[in-house]
C-alpha positions, 0 to 999 in steps of 0.5 A: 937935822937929817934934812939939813945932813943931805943938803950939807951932803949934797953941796959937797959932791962934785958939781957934775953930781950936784947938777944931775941931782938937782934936775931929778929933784926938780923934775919930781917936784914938778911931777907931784906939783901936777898930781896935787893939781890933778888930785884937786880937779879929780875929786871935783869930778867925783863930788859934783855928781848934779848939774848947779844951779848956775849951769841948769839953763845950760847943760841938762843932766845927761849931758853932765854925767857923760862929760863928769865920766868922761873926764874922770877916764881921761884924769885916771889914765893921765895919772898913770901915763904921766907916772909911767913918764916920769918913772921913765925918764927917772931910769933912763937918767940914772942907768946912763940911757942917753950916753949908752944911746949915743954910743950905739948910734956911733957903733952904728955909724961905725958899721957904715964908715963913719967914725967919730969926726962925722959927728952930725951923722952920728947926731942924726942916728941919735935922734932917729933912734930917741924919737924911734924909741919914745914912738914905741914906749908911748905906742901902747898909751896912745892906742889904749887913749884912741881905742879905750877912753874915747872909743868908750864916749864915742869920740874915736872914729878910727880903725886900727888899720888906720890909726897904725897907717897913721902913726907909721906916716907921722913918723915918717913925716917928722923924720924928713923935717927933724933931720935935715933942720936939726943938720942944718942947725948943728952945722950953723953951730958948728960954724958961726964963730962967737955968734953962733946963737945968733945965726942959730936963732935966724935959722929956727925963725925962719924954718918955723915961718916956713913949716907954718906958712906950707903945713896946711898946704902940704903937711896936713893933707897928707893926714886929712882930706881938705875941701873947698867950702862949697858955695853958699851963704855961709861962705858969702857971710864968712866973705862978708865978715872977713872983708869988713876987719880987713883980713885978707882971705883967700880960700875957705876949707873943711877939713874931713876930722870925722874920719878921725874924731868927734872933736871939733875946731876952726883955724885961720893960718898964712902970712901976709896977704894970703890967709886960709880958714880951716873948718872941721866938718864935725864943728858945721852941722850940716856936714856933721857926720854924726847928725846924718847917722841920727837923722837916719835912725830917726827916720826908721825908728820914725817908720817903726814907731809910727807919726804918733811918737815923732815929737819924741823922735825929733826932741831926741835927735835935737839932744844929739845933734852935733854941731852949729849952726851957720850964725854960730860958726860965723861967732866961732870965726868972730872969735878967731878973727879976733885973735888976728885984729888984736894982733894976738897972733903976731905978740905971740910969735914975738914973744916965742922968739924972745924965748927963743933968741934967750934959749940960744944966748943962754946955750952959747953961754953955758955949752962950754962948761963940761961938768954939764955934759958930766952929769949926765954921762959924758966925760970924754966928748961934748957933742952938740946935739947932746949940750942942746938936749941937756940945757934946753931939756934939763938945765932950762926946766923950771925956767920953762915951768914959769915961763909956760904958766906966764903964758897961760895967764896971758893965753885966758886974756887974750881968749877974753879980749877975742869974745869981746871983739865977736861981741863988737861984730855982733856975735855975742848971743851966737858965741854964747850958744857956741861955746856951749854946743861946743863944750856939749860936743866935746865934753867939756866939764863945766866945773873947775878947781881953782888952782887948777884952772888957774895953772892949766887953763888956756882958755878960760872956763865955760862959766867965766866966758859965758858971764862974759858975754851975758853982760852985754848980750844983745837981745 
């Protein structure tokens, strides 16, 4: 009965209240939805503590501890991050730390001239002083992740020097592209009549066409160094196998990752006839820096110990090595380039504009009723930036919940049909020892709960690619 009481009680708030409350429960009904998922792939970490029988012809014991560690670390400290998070958001609501936000942004506007006509100025202020504030609160997480945990499985290369240059130069980064979008986009709103969503909609496709057409030429060299491949035969296979499916290559890179992590990762972007592919210098063996550093110390523990302890060395140095090899790479890019025939990429640009164009229809549709902006503190004002906020952030979270989970399922299927494509090159016995170099060097956990696979997985687990691949692996 009491249960029944609260809802009764609920129905009979104001519908601004309703509103408010209704997106906190929400949100902790998705917050504890994660923790049970979490709790369930945790205890697999703590329970399966030996190699199974299934993965003992590809993963040795040592290699499973590290990876069992390593994730345990990273699930305690994404509990409490996400707790932190949750907790958060949680006060911000409720002690009005979005309307208390805007009206100090409007002070400062004051101070500078403007007054409340000038309200995309004010916009502007508002979310340099948001993304100012979650870049503080999430600063001392992000340094404890960088410097901790994968400094503890030796994956962070950084300095603190470095990691703080970096941080201020993203922000600094972010800035120059969220405000003039986000101006230009409030403006079009504010213009575009009765098909504003429409006007809107064009706008963000056409930005995030160009943001992906110019970031790895522009953007992210600010942050990584970006080299040629240098001549050779793996760019002349790369070449050989671009030229055979069609994908108009233009220019192979690699990109200098080691100085940051040792996590590794090959990419493909552009548009039309002008693609690049980026490699990591960590996913190329011989450009690893990791393995220069192990032939060094083989080489003197080699002077020291003498010829007699050199199988031992070299049997060492091969457990170590980080990496793959050139026909592993080429399997790697196999996969990838599938991912472009199948025309995955396109399917997913279409479906994420879908979305979007829905996102803006629906915005036009609700921006005009006021108990929203009511139930988050608003009452005498509706200001643009703030009814984007509210019903993209708030009023659109479960309908993005099953949104994210549907495009996770269809993420694991194309990554299945791109393993098939690698197969139909010829790929199959490479791919396969690929995919398990990389989840050695990364460490990756083999072992998954169901559920949670299932939910959060876009890309399915190692085992299930691997069978994959078996069933039709060429000798």
């Amino acid at each position: 009965m009491g249960m029944w009481a609260s809802l009764d009680a609920m129905w009979e708030m104001p519908a601004e209240k309703r509103i408010f409350w209704a997106v906190l429960l929400f949100s902790w009904t998705v917050y504890l939805w994660e923790t049970f998922l979490a709790q369930r792939q945790r205890r697999i970490y703590k329970t399966t503590t030996h190699v199974p029988p299934e993965l003992a012809q590809i993963m040795d014991s040592e290699t499973f501890e590290k990876s069992r560690l390593y994730q345990l670390d990273k699930s305690t400290f994404s509990f409490w991050s996400g707790l932190y998070s949750e907790v958060e958001g949680t006060l911000i609501l409720l002690f009005g730390g979005i309307p208390y936000l805007w009206r100090l942004s409007g002070r400062f506007c004051g101070y500078a001239g403007f007054g409340p006509e000038y309200e995309i100025i004010q916009s502007l202020v508002f979310l340099l002083l948001a993304t100012l504030f979650s870049a503080l609160t999430g600063l001392p997480w992000s340094l404890y992740n960088t410097f901790v945990i994968e400094e503890k499985h030796g994956f962070n290369h950084q300095t603190l020097e470095f990691f703080m240059k970096d941080a201020i130069k993203k922000f600094i980064v972010t800035q120059c592209i969220l405000l003039p979008v986000s101006s230009l986009l409030l403006y079009i709103i504010k213009i575009g009549g009765d098909y504003f969503f429409i006007y809107a909609w064009l706008f963000t496709l056409v930005v995030s066409l160009v943001l992906v057409t110019i970031y790895a030429d522009y953007i992210a060299p600010l942050f990584d160094k970006f080299t040629p491949l240098p001549e050779g035969k793996l760019k002349q296979e790369i070449e050989v196998m671009a030229k055979n499916i069609d994908f108009p290559l233009t220019k192979v890179y690699v990109v200098e990752g080691s100085k940051r992590s040792s996590h590794s990762n090959a990419y493909f972007y552009g548009f039309f006839k002008n693609k690049r592919i980026v490699l990591f210098d960590t996913l190329l063996e011989e450009y690893s820096v990791l393995n220069k550093d192990i032939q060094e110390e083989s080489g003197m523990e080699s002077r020291n110990d003498g010829e007699g302890d050199s199988e031992e060395i070299k049997a060492k140095v091969k457990n170590k090595k980080q990496g793959c090899k050139n026909e592993e790479v080429l399997a790697v890019l196999g996969h990838e380039l599938g991912h472009w025939k199948l025309g995955h990429t396109v399917k997913n640009i279409i479906i994420s504009q879908m979305n979007s164009f829905l996102c803006f229809f629906l915005f036009a549709v609700l921006i005009g009723r006021k108990e929203l902006f009511a139930a988050f503190g608003f009452y005498d004002c509706q200001p643009t930036l703030i009814g984007l906020l509210i019903i993209f952030q708030f009023i659109f979270s479960p309908y993005n919940e099953v949104l994210s989970f549907c495009l996770t399922v269809l993420s694991r299927r194309f990554e299945f049909q791109a393993d098939a494509f690698a197969k139909k090159l010829g790929k199959a016995k490479d791919l396969y020892s690929a995919l398990i170099k990389l989840n050695k060097d990364n460490l990756g956990f083999p072992v998954s709960d169901w559920l949670f696979s299932m939910w959060h997985y876009s890309h399915p687990p190692l085992l299930e690619r691997l069978q994959a691949l078996r069933n039709t692996k060429q000798d």
